[in-house]
Structure formats: structure tokens, C-alpha cells
N, C-alpha and C positions, 0 to 999 in steps of 0.2 A: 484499612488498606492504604497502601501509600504507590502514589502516581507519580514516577518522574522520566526526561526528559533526559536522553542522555548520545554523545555523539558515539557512532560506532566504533569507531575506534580504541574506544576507552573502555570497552567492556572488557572484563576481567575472565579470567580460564571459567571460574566455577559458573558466569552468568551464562557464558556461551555457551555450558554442556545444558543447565537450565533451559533458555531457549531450544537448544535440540533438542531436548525431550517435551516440550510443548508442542515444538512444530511435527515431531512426527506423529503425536496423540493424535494431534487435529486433520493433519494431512497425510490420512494412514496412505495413499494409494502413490504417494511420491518418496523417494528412500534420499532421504540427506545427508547420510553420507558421513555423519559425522558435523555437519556445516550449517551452520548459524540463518543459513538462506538458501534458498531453492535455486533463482536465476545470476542474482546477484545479490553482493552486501549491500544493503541499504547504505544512507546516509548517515538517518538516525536513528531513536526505537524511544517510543515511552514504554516505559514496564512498569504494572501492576503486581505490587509484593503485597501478602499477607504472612503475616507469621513469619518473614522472614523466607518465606518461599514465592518462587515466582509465579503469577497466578495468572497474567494475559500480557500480549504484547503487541505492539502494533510497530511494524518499520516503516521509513520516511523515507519515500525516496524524489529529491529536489532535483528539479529539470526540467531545461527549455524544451522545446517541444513546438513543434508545426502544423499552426491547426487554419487549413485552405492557403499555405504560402505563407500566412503569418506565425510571425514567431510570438509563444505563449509560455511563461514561467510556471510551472506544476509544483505541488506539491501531491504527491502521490503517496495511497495507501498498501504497503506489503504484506499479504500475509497474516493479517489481523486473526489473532489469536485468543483463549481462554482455554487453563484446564479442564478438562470434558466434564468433571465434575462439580464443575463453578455453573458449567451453561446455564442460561436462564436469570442469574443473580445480577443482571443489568453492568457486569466489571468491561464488557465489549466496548458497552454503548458510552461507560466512560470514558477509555483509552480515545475515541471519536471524538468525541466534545474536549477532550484535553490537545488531540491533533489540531481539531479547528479553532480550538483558542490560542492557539499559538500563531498557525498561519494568519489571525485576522491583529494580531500584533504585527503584520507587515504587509498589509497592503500595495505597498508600493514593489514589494518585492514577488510576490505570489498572484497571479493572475485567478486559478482554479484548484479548487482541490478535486483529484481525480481519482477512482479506484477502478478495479474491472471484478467484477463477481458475477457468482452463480446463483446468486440469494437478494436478488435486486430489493424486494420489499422491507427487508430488516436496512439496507442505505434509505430508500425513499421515506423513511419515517424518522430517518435524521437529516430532513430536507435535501436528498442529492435528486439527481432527474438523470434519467437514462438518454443517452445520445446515438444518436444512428450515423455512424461514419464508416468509411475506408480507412483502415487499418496500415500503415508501414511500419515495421520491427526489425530490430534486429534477431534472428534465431539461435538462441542459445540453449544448449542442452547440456548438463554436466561439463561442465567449461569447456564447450567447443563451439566456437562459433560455424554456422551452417548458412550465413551469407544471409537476405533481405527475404523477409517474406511483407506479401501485399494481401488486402485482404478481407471481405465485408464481412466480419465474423458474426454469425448468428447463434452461436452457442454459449455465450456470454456477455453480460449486460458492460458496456463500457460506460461509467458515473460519473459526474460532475457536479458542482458546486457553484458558485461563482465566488472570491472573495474581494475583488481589485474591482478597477471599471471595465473591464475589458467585455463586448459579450460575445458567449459561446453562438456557432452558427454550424451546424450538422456538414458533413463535405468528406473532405481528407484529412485525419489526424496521422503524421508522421511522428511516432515516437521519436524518433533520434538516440535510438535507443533499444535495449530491452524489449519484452513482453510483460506488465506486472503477473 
């Protein structure tokens, strides 16, 4: 299996139809449309190929972010991906540790890595910890924007990391941004 590390932009027609048909495997209950990403294009994306096919994916998405009034630099997890018939072969948990070996090459630049899931226990066993905040997002739906939502969501674990000196402190997190 080969793990690389690539900016979004530069992905080519056949990779992009690849990732659609991974993302709609795994996230049968949302319709993509054709589109490489659900809310937004990520940043980045490491992709796991085997045999020449794409077998998991994880997108990047880099941004400041305001966590109690202070401003905090994220690296954030999109949409973390495997084909259905890979699950269980540990290619997830690599796309993770190849995310965080990257972010811990800049310290100076990445505050936290952050993701938001429904599956808290598969992050907490790659060392992240769940955060209890107040939510600001931007609302986006099939590319329309629907103005600020605010928000103590309890149907979804919001996850962190730490990788810089900064520490995390539970409060109001304003994405400045998005929803992952």
C-alpha cells in the first residue's frame, strides 16, 4: 500500500471520480453529487492506493479558528475514509498517523488537530479527547450558504489533539468557518 500526501488542487479527473465513489460507499446517507467533498474542498487529502486503486482517504482541512476569543491554528480531519471492504485492515488508522506525522513536522504552525465524529472511541485510541464547547459555523448545504449557526451540539463528539504549546480549554469554539 502506498500513503501519499497531496494538495487538492492537483488532483487529477480519474482521482476525483475515485474519491467519489469511496465517499459515497462510506457516506451512503449523504448524495455528492458528483463532488469530491460533502461541505467543502478540503485543503489537502492523503490517499491510500493499493494495486493501483484507491483504497482510503483522509482530507485536510487547515484553519484558524477561535477557541474562547483566542485565536488557534487547526489542522482538521474531513471525511476520513476506507473502501467498505478494506474495513478492519487497520489502512484508517494509517491515513491518522500519517495526518499527525505531518502536522507534528510544524509545530510552530498547527496548534491542534481536530476532527468531529460519531465514533469517538476508534479517535480516543489514537490518543485524541473529546471537548465539550459551544459551537459557531458557518451553514452550508449544497453550496448555499444559510447564514451562522451557534450551538452546544450533543449528537457529535468534537476531538482534539494537542500538537504546538497551546492548551486546549472547553468554552466557545467559533470555527470561522464551515461545519467538518
Amino acid at each position: 500500500m502506498t500513503i501519499t500526501f497531496t494538495n487538492e488542487f492537483e488532483i487529477d479527473t480519474k482521482t476525483a471520480k475515485e474519491i467519489n465513489a469511496l465517499l459515497q460507499s462510506n457516506f451512503t446517507d449523504i448524495e455528492f453529487e458528483g463532488r469530491t467533498y460533502f461541505k467543502q474542498l478540503p485543503h489537502y487529502r492523503i490517499l491510500a492506493t493499493k494495486d493501483g486503486q484507491l483504497v482510503g482517504q483522509l482530507g485536510i482541512d487547515y484553519r484558524a479558528m477561535s477557541l474562547n476569543g483566542e485565536g488557534v491554528k487547526v489542522f482538521g480531519v474531513i471525511d476520513l475514509c476506507v473502501a467498505p471492504h478494506l474495513h478492519g485492515q487497520g489502512i484508517g488508522t494509517k491515513l491518522m498517523l500519517e495526518f499527525e506525522a505531518i502536522a507534528k513536522q510544524h509545530p510552530h504552525s498547527i496548534d491542534f488537530l481536530f476532527l468531529v465524529s460519531d465514533e469517538p472511541d476508534y479517535y480516543k485510541k489514537l490518543g485524541y479527547q473529546e471537548t465539550d464547547i459551544t459551537t459557531t459555523w458557518l451553514k452550508i448545504h449544497q453550496h448555499k450558504n444559510y447564514g451562522l449557526g451557534t450551538e452546544h451540539i450533543t449528537d457529535a463528539s468534537f476531538m482534539i489533539k494537542p500538537i504546538g504549546n497551546k492548551k486546549w480549554t472547553d468554552g466557545d469554539l467559533d470555527l470561522l468557518g464551515y461545519m467538518y
